[in-house]
N, C-alpha and C positions, 0 to 999 in steps of 0.2 A: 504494500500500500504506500509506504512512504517513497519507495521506486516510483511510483505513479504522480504523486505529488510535487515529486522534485523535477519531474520531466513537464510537467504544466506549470510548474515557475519560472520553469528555462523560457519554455513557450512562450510563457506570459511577457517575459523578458525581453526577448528578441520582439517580439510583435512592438512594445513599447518602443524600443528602438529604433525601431524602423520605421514608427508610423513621428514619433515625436523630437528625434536628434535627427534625423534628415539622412539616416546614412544612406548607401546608393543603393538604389534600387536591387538590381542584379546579388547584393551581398544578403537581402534579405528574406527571409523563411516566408514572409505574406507575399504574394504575388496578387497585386488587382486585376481580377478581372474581367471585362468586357460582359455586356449582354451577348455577346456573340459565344464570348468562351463557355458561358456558365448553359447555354442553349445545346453545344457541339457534347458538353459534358453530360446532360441531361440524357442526351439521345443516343449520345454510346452507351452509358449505362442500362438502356432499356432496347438495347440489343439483344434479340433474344427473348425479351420479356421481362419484365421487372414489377415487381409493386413499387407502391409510391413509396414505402420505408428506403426499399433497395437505392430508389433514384437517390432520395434526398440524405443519404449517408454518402452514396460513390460520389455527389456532385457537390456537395459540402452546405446543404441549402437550408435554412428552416425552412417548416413544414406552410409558412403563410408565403414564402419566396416560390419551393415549388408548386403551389397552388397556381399563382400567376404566370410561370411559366410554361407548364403544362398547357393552360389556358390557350396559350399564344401558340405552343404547337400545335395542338390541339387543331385549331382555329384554321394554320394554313397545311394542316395536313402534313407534317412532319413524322408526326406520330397518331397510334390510332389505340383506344382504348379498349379490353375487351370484359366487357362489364358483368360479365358470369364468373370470370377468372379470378375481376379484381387487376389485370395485367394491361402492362403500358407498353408496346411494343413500336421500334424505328419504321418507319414505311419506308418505299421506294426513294422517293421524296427527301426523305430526312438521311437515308444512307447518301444520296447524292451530296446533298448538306454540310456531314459530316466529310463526305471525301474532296471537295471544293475546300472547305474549311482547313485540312491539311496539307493540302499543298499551297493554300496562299500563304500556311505557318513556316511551309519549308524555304518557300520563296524569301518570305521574307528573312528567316535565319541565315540563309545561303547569302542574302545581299546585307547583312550585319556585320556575315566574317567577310567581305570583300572590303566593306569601307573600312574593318578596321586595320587590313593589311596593304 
């Protein structure tokens, strides 16, 4: 137990850190981000099929965050709910999504390390 609580002080640590001494981003355990990241995370995790529990632990969300998210997949057909299951599963749609979404990520990594060398 005290293992656990010394690994959420660290946490706690680093997050203060990062968010209120200004260190540099890259050095920091919190990463912000995007409506797009937290959408691309949603929907791989429900790859397959997921309950909502599944989503909102893999994607890091409280349970009123993924409400609205869902919502918006939902919405343009990202993803499709199967209501006897209880199960949130990726559509066509949303796998495309998700594979647009990784390579604009690698794109843009690939042109990171260029301008820094």
């Amino acid at each position: 137990m005290s293992d656990l609580i010394h690994l959420i002080e660290e946490f706690t640590t680093a997050i203060t850190q990062c968010l209120f001494i200004g260190i540099e981003r890259s050095l920091c355990l919190v990463k912000y981000r995007s409506r797009t990241d937290i959408a691309a995370l949603i929907l791989e995790a429900a790859n397959g099929g997921a309950a909502k529990t599944k989503i909102m632990y893999r994607a890091f969300l409280s349970y009123a965050q993924l409400k609205e998210y869902l919502a918006v997949l939902l919405e343009n057909g990202l993803i499709e709910h199967s209501k006897a299951e209880q199960i949130f599963r990726i559509t066509q749609k949303g796998m495309r999504f998700v594979q647009l979404y990784n390579q604009v990520g690698e794109l843009i990594s690939t042109g990171e390390r260029i301008i820094e060398t």
